[in-house]
C-alpha atoms as one frame of an Amber mdcrd trajectory, in Angstrom:
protein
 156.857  -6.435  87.293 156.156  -2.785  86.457 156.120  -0.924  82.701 159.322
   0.195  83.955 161.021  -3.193  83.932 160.036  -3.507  79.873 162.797  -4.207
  78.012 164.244  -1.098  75.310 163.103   1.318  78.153 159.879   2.087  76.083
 160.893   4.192  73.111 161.243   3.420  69.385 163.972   5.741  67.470 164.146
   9.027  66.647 163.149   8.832  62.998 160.247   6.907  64.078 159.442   9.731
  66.635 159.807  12.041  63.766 156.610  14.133  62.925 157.200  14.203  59.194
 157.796  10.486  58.612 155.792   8.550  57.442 154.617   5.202  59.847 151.791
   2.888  60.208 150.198   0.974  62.746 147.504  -1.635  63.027 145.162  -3.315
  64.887 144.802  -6.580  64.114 141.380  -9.068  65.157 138.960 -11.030  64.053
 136.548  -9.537  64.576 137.668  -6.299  64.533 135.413  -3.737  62.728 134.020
  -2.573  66.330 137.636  -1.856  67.580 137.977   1.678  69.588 141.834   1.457
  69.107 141.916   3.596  65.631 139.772   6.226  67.377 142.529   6.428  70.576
 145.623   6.138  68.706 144.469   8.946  65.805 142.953  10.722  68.664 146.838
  10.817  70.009 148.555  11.282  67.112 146.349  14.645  66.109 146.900  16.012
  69.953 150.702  15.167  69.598 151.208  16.597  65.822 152.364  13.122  64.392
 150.836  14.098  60.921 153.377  11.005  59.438 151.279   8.491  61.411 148.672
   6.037  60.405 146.665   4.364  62.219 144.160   1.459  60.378 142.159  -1.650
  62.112 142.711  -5.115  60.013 140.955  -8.516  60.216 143.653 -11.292  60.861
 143.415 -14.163  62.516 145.865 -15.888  64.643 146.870 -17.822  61.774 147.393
 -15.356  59.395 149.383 -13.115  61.986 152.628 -14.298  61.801 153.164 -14.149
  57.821 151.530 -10.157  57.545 153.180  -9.112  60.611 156.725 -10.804  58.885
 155.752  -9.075  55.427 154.738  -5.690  56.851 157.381  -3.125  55.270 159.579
  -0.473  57.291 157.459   2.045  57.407 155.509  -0.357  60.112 156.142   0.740
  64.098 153.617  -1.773  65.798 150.717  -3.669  65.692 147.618  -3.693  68.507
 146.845  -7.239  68.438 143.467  -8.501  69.881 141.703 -11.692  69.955 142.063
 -14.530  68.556 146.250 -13.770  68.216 147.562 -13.080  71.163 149.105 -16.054
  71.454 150.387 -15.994  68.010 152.038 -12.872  68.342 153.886 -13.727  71.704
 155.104 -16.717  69.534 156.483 -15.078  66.543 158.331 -11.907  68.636 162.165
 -11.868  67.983 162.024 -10.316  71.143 159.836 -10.756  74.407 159.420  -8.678
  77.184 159.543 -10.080  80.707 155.891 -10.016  81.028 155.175 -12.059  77.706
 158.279 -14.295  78.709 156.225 -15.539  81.646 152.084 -15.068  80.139 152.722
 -16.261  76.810 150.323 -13.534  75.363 150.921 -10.413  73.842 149.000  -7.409
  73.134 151.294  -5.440  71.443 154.202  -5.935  68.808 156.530  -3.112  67.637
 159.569  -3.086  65.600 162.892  -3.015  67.141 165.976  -3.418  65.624 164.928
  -5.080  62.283 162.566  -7.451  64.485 159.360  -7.452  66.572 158.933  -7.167
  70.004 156.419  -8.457  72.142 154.757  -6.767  74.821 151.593  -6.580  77.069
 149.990  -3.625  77.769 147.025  -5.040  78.798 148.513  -5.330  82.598 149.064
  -1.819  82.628 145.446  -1.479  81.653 144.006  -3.555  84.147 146.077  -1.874
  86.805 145.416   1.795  85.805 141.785   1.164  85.148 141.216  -0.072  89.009
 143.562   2.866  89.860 141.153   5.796  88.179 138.392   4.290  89.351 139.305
   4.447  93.067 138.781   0.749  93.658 140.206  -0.414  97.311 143.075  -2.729
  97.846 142.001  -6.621  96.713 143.232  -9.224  98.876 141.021 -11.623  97.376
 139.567 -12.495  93.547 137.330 -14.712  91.238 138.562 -14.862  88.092 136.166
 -16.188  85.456 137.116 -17.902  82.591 140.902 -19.172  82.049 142.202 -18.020
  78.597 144.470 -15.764  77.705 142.832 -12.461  78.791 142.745 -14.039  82.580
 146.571 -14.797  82.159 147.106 -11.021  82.309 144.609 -10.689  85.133 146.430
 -12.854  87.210 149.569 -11.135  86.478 148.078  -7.399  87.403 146.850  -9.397
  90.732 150.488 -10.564  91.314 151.452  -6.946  91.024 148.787  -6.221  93.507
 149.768  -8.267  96.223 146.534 -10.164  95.910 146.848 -12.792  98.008 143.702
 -16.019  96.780 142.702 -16.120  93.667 139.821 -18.775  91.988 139.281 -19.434
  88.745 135.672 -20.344  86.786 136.639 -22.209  83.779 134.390 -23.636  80.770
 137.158 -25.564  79.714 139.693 -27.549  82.117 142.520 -27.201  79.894 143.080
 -24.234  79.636 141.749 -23.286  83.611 144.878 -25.616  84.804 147.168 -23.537
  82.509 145.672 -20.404  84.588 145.707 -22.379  87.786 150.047 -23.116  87.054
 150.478 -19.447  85.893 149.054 -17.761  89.335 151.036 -20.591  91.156 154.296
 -19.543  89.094 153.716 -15.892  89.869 153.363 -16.645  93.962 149.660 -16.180
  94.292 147.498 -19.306  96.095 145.485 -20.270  93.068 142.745 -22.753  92.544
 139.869 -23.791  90.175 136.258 -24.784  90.295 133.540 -25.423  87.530 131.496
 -23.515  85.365 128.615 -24.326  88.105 126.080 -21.494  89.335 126.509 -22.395
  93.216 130.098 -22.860  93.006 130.368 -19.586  91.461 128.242 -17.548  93.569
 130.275 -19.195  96.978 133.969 -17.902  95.702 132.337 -14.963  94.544 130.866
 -13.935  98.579 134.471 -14.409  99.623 135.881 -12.257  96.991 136.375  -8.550
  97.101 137.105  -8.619  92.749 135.110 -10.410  90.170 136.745 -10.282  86.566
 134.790 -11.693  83.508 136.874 -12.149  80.957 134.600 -14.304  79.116 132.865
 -13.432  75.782 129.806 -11.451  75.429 127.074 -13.266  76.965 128.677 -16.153
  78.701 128.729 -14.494  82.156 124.729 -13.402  81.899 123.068 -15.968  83.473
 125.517 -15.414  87.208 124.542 -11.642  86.616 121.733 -11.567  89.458 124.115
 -13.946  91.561 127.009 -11.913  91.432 125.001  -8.467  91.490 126.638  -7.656
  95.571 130.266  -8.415  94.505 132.290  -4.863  96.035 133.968  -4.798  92.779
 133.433  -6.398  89.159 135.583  -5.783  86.151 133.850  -7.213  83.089 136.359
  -6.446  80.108 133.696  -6.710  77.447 133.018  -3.187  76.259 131.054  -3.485
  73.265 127.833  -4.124  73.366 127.491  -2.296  77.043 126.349  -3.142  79.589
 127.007  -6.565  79.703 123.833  -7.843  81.829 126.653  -8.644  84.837 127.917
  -4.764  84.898 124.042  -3.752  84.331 123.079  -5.588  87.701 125.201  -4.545
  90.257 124.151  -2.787  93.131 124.169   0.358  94.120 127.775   1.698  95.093
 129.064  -1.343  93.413 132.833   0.003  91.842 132.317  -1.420  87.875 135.154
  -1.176  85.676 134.705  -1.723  81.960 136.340  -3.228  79.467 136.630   0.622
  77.958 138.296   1.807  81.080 140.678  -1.273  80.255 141.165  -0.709  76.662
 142.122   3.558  77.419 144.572   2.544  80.136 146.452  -0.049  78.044 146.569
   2.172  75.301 148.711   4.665  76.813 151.708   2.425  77.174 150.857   1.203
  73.735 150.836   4.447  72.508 154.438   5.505  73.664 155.763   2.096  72.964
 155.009   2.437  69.170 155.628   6.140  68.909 158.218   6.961  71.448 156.405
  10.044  72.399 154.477  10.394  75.940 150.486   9.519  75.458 148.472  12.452
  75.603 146.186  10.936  77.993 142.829  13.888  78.274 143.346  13.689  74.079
 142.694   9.777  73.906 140.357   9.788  76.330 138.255  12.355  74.699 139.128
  10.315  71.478 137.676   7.074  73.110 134.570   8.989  74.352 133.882  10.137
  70.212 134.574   6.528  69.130 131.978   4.493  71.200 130.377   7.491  71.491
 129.594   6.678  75.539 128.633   8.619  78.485 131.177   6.689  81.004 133.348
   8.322  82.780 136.333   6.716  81.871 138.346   8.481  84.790 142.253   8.840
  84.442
């Protein structure tokens, strides 16, 4: 399903579009004092002259998401939500869209009629992110690790048309959960082990690797998986991840900052209503982690 197909069409009221309100917004992690989100949503807000809006990043867990998200006061338009509470925030939504009625996961909650509604934004960011950077069409992908960021994977594949995907999973509970989802969204979909040779055979048949592990768990495949024609490791910080840092040359590598800029965008105009100045946030993202990729749009 496209952004398109979101449910409320995308924008949030007039008064909360309003440049001299004030509004807040949040994003919410643990940890999250290395978040780039404050630096693209303020970066957006200044380029768009939302002087009302407020923009802070807030340690929560998943299990103290549901009662500050519930308490938050009206002058709240959305929270970012990153791990561990994805899950928890697709739970506690009055309101789901499509997307988080199938994943289960949300990114992104903003206030809608007196309630919260779920979203995930972090589709959009896969897709756009292997859009800007001029990757070629994927017929095939390995996927590793199974939680809830490769749930979204596997739904920007679906959107793809990708057509075999395998998943490396550390733990088999929640791989088979990954295994069902791609099966529920139409795409062949198997799992093997966390083993090197296993690994490194689905990975020669593959034209996509996505790591979606945590920092460090991928490092030992890096010299295994250095020939892949595409890798998308959605770790940004701290980068390179040994896997991006190995590839060779004319290897497409997406980051997990190309990610995190993409998604934002839709985030941005979910909360705010207004369109996301795109060249603003970028440059806003580039002054944050203060980087020299390219972060193409």
């Amino acid at each position: 399903m496209s952004s398109a197909e979101l449910g409320n069409g995308g924008g949030v009221s007039a008064q909360a579009a309003d440049h001299g309100a004030v509004h807040r917004a949040a994003v919410l992690g643990s940890p999250v004092a290395h978040s780039m989100s404050p630096a693209l949503h303020r970066a957006g807000y200044a380029a768009c002259g939302l002087t009302g809006w407020r923009y802070d990043p807030i340690e929560c867990d998943a299990a103290a998401l549901p009662g500050l998200v519930a308490g938050s006061g009206p002058e709240w338009a959305g929270f970012s939500v990153t791990m561990p509470g994805k899950s928890a925030a697709a739970a506690m939504a009055d309101q789901r869209s499509p997307r988080v009625q199938v994943l289960g996961v949300a990114n992104t909650l903003v206030r809608r009629d007196g309630g919260w509604l779920a979203d995930n934004t972090d589709v959009d960011g896969l897709l756009g992110a292997l859009r800007a950077a001029g990757a070629p069409a994927v017929r095939s992908a390995l996927i590793l690790g199974g939680g809830g960021t490769s749930a979204s994977v596997i739904a920007a594949f679906a959107e793809l048309g990708v057509t075999d995907v395998v998943i490396a999973g550390r733990r088999p509970q929640s791989t088979a959960a990954a295994v069902e989802l791609g099966r529920t969204l139409g795409i062949p979909t198997r799992a093997i082990g966390w083993g090197l040779g296993e690994i490194g055979e689905a990975a020669d048949a593959a034209d996509i690797v996505v790591s979606t592990v945590p920092a460090g768990a991928a490092d030992a495949l890096a010299d295994r998986l250095r020939a892949v024609p595409i890798l998308f490791d959605v770790i940004y910080h701290p980068w390179p991840t040994p896997l991006a840092a190995a590839g060779v040359p004319g290897r497409v590598t997406v980051t997990g900052l190309d990610m995190l800029l993409h998604q934002a965008f839709r985030q941005f105009e979910l909360m705010t209503g207004v369109p996301a100045p795109v060249r603003a946030m970028r440059l806003g993202l580039l002054a944050g982690s203060q980087t020299e990729l390219p972060l193409p749009v």
